[in-house]
C-alpha positions as MATLAB code, in Angstrom:
seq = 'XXXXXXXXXXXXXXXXXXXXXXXXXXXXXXXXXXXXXXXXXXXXXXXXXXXXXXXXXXXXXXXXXXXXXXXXXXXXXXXXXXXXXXXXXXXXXXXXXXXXXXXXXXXXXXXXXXXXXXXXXXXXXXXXXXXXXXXXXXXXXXXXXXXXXXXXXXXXXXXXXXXXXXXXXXXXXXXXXXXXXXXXXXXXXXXXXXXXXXXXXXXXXXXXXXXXXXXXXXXXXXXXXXXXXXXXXXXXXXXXXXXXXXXXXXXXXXXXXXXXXXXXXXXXXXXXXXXXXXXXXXXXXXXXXXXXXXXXXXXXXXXXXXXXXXXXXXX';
ca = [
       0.000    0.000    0.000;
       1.395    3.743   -0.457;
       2.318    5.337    2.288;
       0.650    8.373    1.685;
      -2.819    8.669    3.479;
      -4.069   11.221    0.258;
      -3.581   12.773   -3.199;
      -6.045   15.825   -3.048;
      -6.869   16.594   -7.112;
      -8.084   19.969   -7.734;
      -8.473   21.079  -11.402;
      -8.615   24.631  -11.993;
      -9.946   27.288  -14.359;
      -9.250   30.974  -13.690;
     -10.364   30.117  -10.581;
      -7.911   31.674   -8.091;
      -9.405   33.410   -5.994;
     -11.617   30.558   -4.584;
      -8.581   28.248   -5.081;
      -6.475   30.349   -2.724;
      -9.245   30.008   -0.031;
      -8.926   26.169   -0.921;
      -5.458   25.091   -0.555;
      -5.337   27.739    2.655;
      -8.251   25.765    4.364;
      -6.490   22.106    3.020;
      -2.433   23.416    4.522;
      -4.180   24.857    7.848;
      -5.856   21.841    9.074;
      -4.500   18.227    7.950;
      -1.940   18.080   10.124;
      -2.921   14.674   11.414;
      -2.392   13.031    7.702;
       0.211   12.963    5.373;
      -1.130   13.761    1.437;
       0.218   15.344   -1.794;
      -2.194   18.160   -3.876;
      -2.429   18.246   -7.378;
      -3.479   21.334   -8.961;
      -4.292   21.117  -12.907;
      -4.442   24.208  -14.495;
      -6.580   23.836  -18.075;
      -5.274   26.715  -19.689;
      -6.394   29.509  -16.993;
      -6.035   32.649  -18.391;
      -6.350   34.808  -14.873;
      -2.719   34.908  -12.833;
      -3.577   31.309  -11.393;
      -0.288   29.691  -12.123;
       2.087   32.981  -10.745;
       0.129   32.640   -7.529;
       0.479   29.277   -7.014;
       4.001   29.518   -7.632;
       5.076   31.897   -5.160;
       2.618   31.641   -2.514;
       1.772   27.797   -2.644;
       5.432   26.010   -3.240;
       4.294   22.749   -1.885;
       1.852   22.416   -4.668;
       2.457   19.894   -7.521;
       1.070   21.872  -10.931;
      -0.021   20.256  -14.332;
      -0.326   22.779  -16.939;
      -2.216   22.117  -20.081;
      -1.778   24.214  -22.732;
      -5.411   23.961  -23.686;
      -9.066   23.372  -21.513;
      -9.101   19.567  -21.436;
     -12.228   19.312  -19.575;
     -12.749   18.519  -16.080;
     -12.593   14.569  -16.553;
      -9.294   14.297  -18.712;
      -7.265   16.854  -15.936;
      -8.397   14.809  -12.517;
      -7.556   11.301  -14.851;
      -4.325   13.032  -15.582;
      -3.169   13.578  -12.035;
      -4.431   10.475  -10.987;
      -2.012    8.758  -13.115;
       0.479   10.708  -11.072;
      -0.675   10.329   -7.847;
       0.502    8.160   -4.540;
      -1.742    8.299   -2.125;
      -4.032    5.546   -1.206;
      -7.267    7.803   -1.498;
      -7.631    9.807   -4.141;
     -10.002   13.193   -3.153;
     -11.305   15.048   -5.982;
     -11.902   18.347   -4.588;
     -13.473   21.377   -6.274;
     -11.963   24.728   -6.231;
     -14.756   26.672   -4.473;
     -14.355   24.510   -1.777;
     -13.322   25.409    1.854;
     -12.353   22.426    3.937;
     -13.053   22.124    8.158;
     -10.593   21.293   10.123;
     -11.778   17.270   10.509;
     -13.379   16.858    7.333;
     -10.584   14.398    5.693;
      -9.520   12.849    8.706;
     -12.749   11.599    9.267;
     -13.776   10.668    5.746;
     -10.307    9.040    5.716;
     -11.081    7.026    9.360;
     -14.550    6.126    8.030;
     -13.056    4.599    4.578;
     -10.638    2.676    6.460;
     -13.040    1.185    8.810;
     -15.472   -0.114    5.721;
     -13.727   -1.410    2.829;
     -16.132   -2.204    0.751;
     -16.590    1.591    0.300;
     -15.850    2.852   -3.100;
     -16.633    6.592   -2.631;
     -17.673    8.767   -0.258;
     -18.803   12.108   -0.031;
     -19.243   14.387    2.717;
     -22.041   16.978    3.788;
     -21.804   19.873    1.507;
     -23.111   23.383    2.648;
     -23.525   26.726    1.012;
     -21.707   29.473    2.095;
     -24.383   30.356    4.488;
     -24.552   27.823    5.708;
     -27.413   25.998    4.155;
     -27.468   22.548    3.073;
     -26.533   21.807   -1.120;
     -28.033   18.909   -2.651;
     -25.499   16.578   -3.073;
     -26.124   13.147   -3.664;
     -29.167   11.271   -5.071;
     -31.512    8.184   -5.515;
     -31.306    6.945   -9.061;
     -29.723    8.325  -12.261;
     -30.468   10.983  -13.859;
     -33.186   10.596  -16.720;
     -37.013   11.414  -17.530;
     -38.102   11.988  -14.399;
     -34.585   14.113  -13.123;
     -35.190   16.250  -16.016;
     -39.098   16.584  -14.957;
     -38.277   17.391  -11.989;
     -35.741   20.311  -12.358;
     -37.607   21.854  -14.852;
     -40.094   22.764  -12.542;
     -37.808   23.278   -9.669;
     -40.262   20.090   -8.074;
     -36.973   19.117   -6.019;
     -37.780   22.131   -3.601;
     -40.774   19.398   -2.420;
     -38.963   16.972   -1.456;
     -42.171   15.352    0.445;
     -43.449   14.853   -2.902;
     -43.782   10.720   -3.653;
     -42.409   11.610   -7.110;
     -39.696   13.438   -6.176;
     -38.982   10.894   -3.371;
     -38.123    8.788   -5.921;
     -34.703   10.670   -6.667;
     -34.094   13.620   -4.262;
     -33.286   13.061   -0.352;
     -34.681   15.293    2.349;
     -32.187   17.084    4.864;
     -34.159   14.421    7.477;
     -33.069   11.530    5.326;
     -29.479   12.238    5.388;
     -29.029   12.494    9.101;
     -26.290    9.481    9.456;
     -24.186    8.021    6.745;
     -25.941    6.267    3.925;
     -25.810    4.260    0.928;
     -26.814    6.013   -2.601;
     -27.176    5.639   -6.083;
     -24.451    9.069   -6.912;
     -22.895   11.982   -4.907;
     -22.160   15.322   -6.462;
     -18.729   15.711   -7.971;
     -17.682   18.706   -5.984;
     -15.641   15.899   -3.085;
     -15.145   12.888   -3.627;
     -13.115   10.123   -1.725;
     -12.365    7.250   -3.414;
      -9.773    4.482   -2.719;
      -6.880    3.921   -4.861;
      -7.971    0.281   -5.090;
     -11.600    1.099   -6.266;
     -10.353    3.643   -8.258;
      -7.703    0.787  -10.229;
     -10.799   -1.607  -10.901;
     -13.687    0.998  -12.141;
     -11.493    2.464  -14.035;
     -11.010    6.602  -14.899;
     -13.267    9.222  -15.001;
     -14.736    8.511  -18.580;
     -13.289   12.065  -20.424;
     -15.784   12.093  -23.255;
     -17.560   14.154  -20.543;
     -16.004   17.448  -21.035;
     -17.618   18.728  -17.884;
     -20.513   17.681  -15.900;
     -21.704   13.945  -15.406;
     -18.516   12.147  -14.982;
     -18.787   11.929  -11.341;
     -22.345   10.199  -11.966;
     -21.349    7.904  -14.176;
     -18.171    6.379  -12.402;
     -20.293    6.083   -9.928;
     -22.795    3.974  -12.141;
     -20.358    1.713  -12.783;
     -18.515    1.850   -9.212;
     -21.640    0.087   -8.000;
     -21.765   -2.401  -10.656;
     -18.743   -3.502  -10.161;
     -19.859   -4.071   -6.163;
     -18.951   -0.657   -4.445;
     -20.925    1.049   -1.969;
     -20.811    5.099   -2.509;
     -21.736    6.584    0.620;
     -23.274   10.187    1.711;
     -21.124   10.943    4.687;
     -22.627   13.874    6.489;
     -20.365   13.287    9.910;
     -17.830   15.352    7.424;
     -18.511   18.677    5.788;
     -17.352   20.960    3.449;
     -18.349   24.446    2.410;
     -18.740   24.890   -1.501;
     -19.324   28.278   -3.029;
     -20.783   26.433   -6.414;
     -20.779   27.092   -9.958;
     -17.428   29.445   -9.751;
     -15.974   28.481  -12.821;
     -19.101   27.327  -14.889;
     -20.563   30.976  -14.665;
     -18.100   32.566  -16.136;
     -18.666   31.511  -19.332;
     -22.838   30.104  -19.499;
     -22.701   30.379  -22.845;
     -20.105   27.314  -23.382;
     -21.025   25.518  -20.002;
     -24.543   25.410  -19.722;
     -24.343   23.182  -23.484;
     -21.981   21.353  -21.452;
     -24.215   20.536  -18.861;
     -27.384   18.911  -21.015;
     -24.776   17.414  -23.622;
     -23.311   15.738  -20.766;
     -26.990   14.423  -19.501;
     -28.152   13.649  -22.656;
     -24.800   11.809  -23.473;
     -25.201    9.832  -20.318;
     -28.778    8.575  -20.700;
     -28.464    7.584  -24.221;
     -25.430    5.131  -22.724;
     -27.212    3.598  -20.619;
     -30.399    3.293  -22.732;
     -29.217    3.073  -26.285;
     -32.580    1.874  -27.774;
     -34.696    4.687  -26.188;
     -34.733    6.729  -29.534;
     -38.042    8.262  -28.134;
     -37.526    8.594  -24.662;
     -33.906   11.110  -25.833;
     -36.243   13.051  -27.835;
     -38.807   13.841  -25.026;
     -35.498   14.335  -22.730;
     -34.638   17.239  -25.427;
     -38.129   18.365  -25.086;
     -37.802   18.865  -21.266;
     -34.450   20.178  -21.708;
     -35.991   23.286  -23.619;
     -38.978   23.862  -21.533;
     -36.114   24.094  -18.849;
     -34.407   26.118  -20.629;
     -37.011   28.995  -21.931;
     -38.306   29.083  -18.009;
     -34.762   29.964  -17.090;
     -34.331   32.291  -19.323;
     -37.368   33.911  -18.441;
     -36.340   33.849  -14.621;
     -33.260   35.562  -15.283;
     -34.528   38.059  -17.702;
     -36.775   38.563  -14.318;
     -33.631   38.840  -12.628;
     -31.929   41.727  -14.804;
     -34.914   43.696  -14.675;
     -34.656   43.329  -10.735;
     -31.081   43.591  -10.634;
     -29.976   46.443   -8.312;
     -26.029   46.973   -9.295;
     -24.285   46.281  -12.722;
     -22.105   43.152  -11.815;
     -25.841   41.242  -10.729;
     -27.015   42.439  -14.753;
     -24.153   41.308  -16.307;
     -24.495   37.918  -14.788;
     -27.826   37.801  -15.933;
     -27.492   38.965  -19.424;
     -24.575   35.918  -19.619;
     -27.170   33.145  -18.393;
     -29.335   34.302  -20.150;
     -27.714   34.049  -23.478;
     -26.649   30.608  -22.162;
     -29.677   29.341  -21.677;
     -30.653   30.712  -25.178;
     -27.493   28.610  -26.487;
     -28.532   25.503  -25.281;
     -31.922   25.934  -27.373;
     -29.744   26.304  -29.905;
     -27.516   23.137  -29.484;
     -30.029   20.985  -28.517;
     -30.197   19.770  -32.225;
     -26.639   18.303  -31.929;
     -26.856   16.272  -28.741;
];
């Protein structure tokens, strides 16, 4: 076995001013383990790399020349890394002081674990939906276009969402949200990589489709927490990411149901009724919005959302 406890895996995208606040919280509290960080930079055009440079030595960089996508930088650093867990950890992420000892404790204590993520909150504190019944299809796609996962005592929504009272002590589910993940080397080895047609979005559900057919457990952890600012990255350009997003869902239900010719063209149907209600909501939002930074972001997810009516076509 290695004998370091943890390669942390962070890939980043102009992203460092929330990365900063990362590796701070990861180098002031995990004293009690011994782990590596990778950083992957995919082609940040911001001052990420001088910054990590001189204020964050300790930090092994990757540096691709283009944007790779999410999936292809964490495989990439994986290949290079030695601890026994891997943790793929988003930049606009803060970590508490126990958080990966504990995850790491818990792992060790149940083997048969193949990843395990922890309680994620919002910056105010407020719990983030983070890991689901399911995978994501007709009924996902139902259900956040209408926003019916704010009902969680719904019996249809019950079918895929949890409720903050369900997730009280740690638990098995079907996939956990991409922005921490624990997984052991070993599990990692057998599933395989993150698959890196995903450019972004969806890769963390699907390993963890096949992760549990191959016989591992992925657990919701919530005696561990983390606080994750959210959508950092993917909101600073809509207008590429948002496409990103549905190509990524449609990709992944057409994999796992290749013969559903109809079913992918009423999942394109829901995708653009979600789409022209969010662009409605945030032309809402620009007529509401009280400074010019709150406008701007509306006017980009806006045309975002107006891209992805116009990509559908291609998925």
């Amino acid at each position: 076995m290695p004998d370091t406890d943890l390669s942390i895996i962070i890939v980043n995208w102009n992203s460092i001013q929330v990365l900063r606040q990362c590796l701070n919280s990861i180098q002031l509290c995990q004293d009690s383990i011994s782990y590596e960080v990778w950083v992957i930079d995919n082609a940040s055009t911001d001052n990420s790399l001088e910054v990590l440079n001189s204020e964050f030595s300790w930090v092994k960089i990757l540096r691709n020349s283009e944007n790779m996508g999410f999936a292809f930088a964490n495989n990439q650093a994986a290949l290079n890394a030695i601890g026994r867990y891997l943790l793929f950890l988003n930049p606009d992420t803060q970590i508490l002081p126990t958080t990966i000892p504990t995850m790491i404790q818990y792992a060790d204590s149940h083997p048969e674990i193949g990843c395990l993520g922890p309680r994620i909150v919002n910056s105010a504190g407020s719990h983030q939906r983070s890991c689901w019944r399911n995978y994501p299809g007709l009924l996902f796609a139902f259900i956040d276009t209408f926003y019916l996962w704010k009902m969680s005592w719904l019996p249809m929504v019950k079918l895929s969402e949890y409720s903050e009272a369900d997730l009280t002590h740690p638990c098995d589910v079907d996939h956990l949200l991409g922005a921490c993940l624990l997984i052991p080397l070993q599990a990692w080895q057998q599933v395989g990589p993150f698959d890196d047609d995903y450019f972004l979005f969806f890769e963390e559900t699907e390993w963890c489709y096949r992760a549990k057919r191959n016989g591992w457990r992925i657990i919701y952890f919530p005696e561990a927490e983390i606080v994750h600012y959210g959508q950092y990255s993917s909101r600073q350009l809509p207008g590429e990411n948002l496409p990103h997003y549905y190509r990524s869902y449609i990709r992944f239900y057409k994999k796992q149901h290749p013969q559903r010719t109809m079913a992918v063209s009423l999942l394109k149907a829901l995708i653009a009724v979600s789409a022209i209600i969010r662009i409605g909501l945030w032309k809402a939002r620009i007529w509401r919005a009280e400074n010019d930074s709150d406008r701007q972001l509306g006017k980009r997810m806006e045309a975002g959302y107006n891209q992805v009516l116009r990509s559908l076509t291609t998925y």
